[in-house]
N, C-alpha and C positions, 0 to 999 in steps of 0.2 A: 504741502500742508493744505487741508481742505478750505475753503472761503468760508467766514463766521456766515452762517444764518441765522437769523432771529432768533426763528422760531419753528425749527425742524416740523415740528407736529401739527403746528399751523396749514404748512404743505405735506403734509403725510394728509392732514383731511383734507385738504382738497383733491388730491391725488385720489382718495378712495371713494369719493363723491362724481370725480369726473369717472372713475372707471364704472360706478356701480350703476350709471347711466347708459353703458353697455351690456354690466352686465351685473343683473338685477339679484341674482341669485351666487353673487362674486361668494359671499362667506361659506354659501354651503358648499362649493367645490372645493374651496379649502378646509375645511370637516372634513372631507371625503377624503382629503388629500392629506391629512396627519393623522386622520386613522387608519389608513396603510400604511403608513410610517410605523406606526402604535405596533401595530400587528407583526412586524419584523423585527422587532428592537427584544424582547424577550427581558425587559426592564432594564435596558441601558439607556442611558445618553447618547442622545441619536450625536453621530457626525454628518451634517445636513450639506450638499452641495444647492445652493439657489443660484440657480440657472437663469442668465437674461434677469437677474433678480429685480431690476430698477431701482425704486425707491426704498426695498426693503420689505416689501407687503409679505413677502413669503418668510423671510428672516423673525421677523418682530413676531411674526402669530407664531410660527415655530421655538420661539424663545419664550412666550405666554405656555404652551400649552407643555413645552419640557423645559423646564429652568436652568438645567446644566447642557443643553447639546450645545454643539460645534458647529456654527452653521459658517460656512463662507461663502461669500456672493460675488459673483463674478456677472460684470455688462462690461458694456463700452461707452454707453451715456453718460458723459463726465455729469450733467446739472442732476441727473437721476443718479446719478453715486454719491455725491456731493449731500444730496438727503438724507442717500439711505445712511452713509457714514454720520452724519451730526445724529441724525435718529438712535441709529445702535452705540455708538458712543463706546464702542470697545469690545462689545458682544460679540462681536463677529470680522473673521476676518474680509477684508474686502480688494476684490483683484480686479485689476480694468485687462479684459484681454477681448477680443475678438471672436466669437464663436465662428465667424466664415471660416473660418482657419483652419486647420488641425494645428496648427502651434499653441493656442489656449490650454491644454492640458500642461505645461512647462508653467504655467504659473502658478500651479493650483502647490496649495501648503502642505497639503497629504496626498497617495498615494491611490487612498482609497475611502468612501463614504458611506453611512450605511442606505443611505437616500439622496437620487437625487431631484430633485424637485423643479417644474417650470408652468409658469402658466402663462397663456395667450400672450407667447412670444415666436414660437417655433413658425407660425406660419409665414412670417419675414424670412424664412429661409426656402431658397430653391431644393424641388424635390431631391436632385441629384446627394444635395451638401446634406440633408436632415438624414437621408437613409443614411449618410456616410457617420454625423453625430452619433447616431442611436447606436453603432456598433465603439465609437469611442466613449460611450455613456457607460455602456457595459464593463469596458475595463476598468470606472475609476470608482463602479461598487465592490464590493466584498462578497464573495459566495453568500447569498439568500439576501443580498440588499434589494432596495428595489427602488425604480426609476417611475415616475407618476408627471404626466403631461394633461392638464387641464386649455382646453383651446374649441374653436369652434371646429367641431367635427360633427359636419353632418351625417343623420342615418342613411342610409344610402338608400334603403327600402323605402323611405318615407319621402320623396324629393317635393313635389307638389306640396303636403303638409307642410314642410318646413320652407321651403319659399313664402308659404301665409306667415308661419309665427315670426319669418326675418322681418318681413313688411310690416307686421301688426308693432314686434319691435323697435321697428326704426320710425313709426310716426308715430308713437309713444315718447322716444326719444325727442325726435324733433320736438315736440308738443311742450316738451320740459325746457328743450331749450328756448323756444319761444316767449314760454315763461317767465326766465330767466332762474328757475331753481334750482339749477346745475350749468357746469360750463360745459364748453364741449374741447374735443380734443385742442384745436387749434386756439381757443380761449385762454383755455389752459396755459399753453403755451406763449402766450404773449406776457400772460402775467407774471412767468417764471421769466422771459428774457427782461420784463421793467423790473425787476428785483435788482437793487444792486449789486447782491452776492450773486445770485443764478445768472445774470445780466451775461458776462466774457465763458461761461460754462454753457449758455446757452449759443452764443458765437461759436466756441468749441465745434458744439453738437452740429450745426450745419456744416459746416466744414467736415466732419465723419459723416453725413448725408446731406451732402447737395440736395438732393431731388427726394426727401424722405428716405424712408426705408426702400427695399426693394418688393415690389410689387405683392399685396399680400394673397396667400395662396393657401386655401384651404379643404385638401381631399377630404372626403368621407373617411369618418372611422376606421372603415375596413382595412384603409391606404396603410394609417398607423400599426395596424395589428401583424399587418402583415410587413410591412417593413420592421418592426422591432423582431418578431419570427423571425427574420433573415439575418439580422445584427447575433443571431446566436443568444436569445433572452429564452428560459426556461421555461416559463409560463409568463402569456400575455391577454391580456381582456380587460373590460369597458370597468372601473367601480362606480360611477356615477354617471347621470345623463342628466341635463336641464333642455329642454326644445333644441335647438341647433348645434348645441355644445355637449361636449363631454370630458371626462377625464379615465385616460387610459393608465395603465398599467402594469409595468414587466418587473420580473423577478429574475435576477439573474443566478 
């Protein structure tokens, strides 16, 4: 049974507060990112796979914007499922498995989705294991579904530009946190382990990383397009771009 929280929504905003201090322009990659959904659905109810989902950020707007789809969410951060479960309240199903793995697909409810959905998660994964997902993503859409990864992918043509806009955004950042108008990653994170519900979920979570995540790694675009090309996706390309970020896109 999940641990009573307060007040789910309480930390759903700070969660969307601490991330929108990374990333400024968080909602329009999700627009971007359910109208390619829009665009393959042919007026159904989407069946939404939320990949690395955390607290729900990709579930809840996916449930806002189609009232009847399917969405299931699958991490492995018990204090970040723990949210997203008291948030969604039933809406969705919710599976703790392992993306390192290729054993994660045995948990999932269905066979197949019409979307599957991730955002600045993927780049915690070594090159090797992400090319290997992208061709496991593929099998758990349906012919014409389509997989949408929103993450920092830099343009590769633009390397110097986008070195200025990372700098320009990270002492904007800073500057906020200096502040005090927002928390920051590790902020965050103290206040979810003095929680008394998050408190033993946030014990959990270091014990699933000692040393944080594994080192984060983030190729250029191109990396993406071409590794999802190899995984056997039909058609792949960029549908959005914000300065150092993008969200890509395959159809299988």
């Amino acid at each position: 049974m999940s641990p009573y929280i307060v007040d789910p929504w309480a930390w759903q905003e700070s969660w969307d507060r601490q991330q929108e201090a990374y990333l400024p322009d968080r909602e329009h990659r999700f627009t971007a990112m359910l109208d390619t959904v829009d665009a393959v659905l042919d007026g159904r109810p989407p069946r939404v796979l939320d990949l690395a989902g955390g607290t729900g950020s990709i579930s809840l707007r996916t449930l806002a914007r189609f009232p009847a789809a399917e969405p299931t969410l699958v991490d492995l951060d018990p204090a970040l499922l723990a949210i997203a479960a008291a948030s969604l309240a039933g809406r969705a199903t919710i599976v703790t498995a392992d993306l390192g793995t290729t054993e994660w697909r045995s948990t999932l409810p269905h066979q197949e989705y019409d979307a599957v959905l991730t955002a600045t998660a993927m780049h915690w994964l070594p090159a090797d294991r992400l090319g290997q997902l992208y061709a496991e993503l593929r099998d758990v859409l349906r012919p014409g579904g389509v997989f949408v990864n929103a993450d920092h992918m830099p343009d590769d043509t633009l390397p110097e530009l986008t070195k200025r806009l990372m700098d320009r955004a990270r002492d904007r950042r800073n500057a906020r946190y200096a502040a005090g108008s927002t928390l920051s990653w590790s902020e965050w994170w103290e206040r979810a382990g003095a929680d008394p519900a998050l408190a033993p979920l946030v014990a959990q979570r270091h014990a699933i990383y000692p040393t944080g995540h594994s080192p984060e790694w983030n190729p250029p675009v191109s990396w993406h397009l071409a590794a999802l090309t190899a995984a056997g996706f039909s058609e792949v390309g960029t549908v959005w771009r914000g300065g150092p970020d993008a969200v890509v896109a395959a159809v299988r």
